[in-house]
Backbone as CSV, one residue per row, in Angstrom:
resi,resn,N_x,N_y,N_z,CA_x,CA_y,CA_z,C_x,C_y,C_z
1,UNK,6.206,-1.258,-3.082,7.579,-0.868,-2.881,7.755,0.547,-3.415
2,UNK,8.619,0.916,-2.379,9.157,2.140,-2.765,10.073,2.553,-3.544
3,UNK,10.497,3.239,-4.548,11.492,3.349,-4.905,12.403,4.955,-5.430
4,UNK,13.459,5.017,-4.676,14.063,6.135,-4.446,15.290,6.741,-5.695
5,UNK,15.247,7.005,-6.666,16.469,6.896,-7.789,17.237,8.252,-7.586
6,UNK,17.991,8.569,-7.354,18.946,10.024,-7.383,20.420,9.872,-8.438
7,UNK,20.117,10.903,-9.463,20.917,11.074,-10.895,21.635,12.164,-10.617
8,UNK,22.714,12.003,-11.279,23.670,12.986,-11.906,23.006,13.866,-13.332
9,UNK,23.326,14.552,-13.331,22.385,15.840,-14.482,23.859,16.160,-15.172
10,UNK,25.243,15.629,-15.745,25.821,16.850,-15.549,26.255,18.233,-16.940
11,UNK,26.320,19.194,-15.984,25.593,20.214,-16.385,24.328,20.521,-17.150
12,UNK,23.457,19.984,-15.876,21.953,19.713,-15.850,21.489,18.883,-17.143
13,UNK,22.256,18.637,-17.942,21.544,17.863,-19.329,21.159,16.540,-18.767
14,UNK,19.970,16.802,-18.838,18.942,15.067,-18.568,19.079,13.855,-19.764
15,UNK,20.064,14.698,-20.603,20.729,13.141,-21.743,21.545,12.579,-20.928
16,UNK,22.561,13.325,-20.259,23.115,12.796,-20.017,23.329,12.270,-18.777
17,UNK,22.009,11.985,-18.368,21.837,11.577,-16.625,22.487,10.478,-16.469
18,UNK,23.061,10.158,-15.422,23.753,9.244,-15.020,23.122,8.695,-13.321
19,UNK,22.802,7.830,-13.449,21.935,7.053,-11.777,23.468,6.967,-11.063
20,UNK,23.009,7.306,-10.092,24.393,7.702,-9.196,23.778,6.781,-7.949
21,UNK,22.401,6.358,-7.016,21.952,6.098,-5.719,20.799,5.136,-6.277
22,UNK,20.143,4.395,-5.115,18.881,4.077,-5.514,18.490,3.971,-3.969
23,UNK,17.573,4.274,-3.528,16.861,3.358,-2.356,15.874,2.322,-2.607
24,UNK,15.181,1.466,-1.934,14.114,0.656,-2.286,13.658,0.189,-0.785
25,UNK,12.021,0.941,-0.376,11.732,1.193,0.852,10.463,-0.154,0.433
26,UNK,10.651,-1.281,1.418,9.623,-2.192,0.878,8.771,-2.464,2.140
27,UNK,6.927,-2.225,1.622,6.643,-2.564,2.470,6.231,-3.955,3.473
28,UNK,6.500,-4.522,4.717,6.706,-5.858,4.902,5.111,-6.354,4.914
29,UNK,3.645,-5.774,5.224,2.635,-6.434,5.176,2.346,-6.433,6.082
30,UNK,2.708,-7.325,7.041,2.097,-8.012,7.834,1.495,-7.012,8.800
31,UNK,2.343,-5.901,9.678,1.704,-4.965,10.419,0.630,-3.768,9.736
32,UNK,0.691,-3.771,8.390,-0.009,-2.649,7.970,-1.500,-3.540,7.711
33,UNK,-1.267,-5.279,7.648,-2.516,-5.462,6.964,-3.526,-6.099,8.912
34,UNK,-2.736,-5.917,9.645,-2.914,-6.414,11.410,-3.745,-4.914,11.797
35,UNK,-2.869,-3.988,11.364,-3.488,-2.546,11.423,-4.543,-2.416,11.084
36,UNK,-5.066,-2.793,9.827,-5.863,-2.040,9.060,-5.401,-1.216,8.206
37,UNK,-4.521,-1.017,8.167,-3.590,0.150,6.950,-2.598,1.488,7.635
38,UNK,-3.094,1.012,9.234,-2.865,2.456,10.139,-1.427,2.570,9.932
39,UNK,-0.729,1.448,10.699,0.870,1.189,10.375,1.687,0.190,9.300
40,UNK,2.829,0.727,9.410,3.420,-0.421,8.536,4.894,-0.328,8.533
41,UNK,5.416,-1.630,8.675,7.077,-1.650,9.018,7.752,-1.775,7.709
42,UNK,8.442,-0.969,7.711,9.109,-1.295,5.992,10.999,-1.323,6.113
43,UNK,11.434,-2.734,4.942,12.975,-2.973,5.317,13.389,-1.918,4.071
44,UNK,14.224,-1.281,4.251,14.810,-0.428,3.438,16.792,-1.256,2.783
45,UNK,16.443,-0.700,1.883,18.262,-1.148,1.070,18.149,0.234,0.138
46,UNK,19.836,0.312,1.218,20.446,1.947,-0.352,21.429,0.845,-0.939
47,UNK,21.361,1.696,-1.852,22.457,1.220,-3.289,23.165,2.291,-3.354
48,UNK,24.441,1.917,-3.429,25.636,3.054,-4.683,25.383,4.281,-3.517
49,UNK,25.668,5.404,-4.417,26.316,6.444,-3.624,27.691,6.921,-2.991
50,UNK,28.522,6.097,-3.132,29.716,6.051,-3.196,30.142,7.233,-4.436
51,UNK,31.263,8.058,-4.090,32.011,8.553,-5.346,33.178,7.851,-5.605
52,UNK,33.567,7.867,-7.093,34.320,6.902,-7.486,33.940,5.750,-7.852
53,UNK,32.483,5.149,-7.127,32.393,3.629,-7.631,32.289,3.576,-9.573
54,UNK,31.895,2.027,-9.198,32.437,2.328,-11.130,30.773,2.600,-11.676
55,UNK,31.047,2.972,-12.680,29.647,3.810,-13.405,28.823,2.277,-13.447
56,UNK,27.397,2.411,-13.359,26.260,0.874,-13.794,26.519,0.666,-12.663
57,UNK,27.387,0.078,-11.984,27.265,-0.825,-10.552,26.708,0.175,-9.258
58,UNK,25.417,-0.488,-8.481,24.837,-0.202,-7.614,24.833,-1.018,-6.413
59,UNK,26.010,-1.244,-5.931,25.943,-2.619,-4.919,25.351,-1.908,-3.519
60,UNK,24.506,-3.125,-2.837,24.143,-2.284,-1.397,25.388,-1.857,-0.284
61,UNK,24.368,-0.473,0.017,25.691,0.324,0.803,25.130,0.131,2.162
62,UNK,23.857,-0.016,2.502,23.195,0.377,3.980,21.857,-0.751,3.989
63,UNK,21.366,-1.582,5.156,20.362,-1.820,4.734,19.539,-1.260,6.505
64,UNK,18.333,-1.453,6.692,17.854,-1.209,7.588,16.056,-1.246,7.783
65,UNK,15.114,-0.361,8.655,13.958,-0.798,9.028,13.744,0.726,9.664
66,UNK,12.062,1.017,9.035,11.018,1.751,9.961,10.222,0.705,10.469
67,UNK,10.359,0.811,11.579,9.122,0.029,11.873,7.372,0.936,12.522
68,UNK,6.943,0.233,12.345,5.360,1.197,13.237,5.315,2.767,12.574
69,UNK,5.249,2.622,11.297,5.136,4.076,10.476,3.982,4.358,10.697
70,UNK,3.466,5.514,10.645,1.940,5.854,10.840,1.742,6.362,9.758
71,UNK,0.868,5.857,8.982,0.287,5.967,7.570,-0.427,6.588,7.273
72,UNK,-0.989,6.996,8.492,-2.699,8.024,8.069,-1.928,9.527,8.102
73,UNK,-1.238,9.456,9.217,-0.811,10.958,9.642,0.362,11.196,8.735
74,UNK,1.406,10.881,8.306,2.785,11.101,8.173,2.497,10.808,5.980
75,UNK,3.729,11.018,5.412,3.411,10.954,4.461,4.509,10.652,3.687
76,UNK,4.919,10.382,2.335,6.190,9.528,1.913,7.314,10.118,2.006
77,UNK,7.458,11.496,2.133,8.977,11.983,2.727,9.083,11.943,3.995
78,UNK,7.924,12.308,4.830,8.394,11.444,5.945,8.927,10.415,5.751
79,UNK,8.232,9.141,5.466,8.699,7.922,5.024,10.040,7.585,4.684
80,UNK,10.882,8.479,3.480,11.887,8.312,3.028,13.138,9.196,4.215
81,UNK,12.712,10.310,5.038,13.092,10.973,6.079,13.374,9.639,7.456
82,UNK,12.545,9.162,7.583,12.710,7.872,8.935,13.696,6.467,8.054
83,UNK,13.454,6.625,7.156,14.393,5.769,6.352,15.677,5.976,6.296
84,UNK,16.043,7.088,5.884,17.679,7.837,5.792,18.216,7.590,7.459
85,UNK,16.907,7.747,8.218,17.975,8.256,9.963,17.934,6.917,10.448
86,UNK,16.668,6.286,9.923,17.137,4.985,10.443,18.579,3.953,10.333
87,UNK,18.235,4.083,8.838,19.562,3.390,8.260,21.006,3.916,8.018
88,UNK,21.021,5.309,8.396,21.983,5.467,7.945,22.781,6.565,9.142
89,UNK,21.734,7.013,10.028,22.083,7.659,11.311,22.487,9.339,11.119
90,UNK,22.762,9.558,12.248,23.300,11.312,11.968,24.931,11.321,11.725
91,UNK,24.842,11.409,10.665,26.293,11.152,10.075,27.168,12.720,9.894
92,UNK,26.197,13.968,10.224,26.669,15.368,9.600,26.859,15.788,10.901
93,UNK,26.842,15.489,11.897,26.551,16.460,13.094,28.218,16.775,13.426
């Protein structure tokens, strides 16, 4: 499993970081071990990210799926890149 944490710094002091997001990109098995390691489908869940929510609480905001990742070629920001558009779409355009 993957795991994605994005903090608040504020005014950059790392005392006083505050976890603001989490992702958790998991991989499902079955196609990566059918592969050989080539591919692999992974279910993704974001947490939090909301402003305003209340501080500690991370409830899921998005959940979703890469499926048929290519493992040899591509690499974990890819990974976390097909994750965001999967689950969460083009939201800026």
């Amino acid at each position: 499993m993957i795991v994605v944490r994005v903090e608040m710094w504020p005014k950059g002091d790392k005392a006083r970081a505050i976890e603001f997001a989490r992702a958790y990109i998991n991989n499902q098995v079955t196609t990566t071990q059918t592969t050989v390691g080539r591919l692999g489908d992974y279910k993704v869940e974001l947490h939090g990210g909301v402003w305003r929510a209340k501080a500690g609480v991370l409830p899921i905001w998005k959940r979703g799926f890469v499926l048929g990742f290519d493992r040899i070629h591509r690499g974990v920001w890819d990974l976390l890149l097909l994750a965001l558009q999967n689950t969460i779409g083009n939201r800026n355009a």
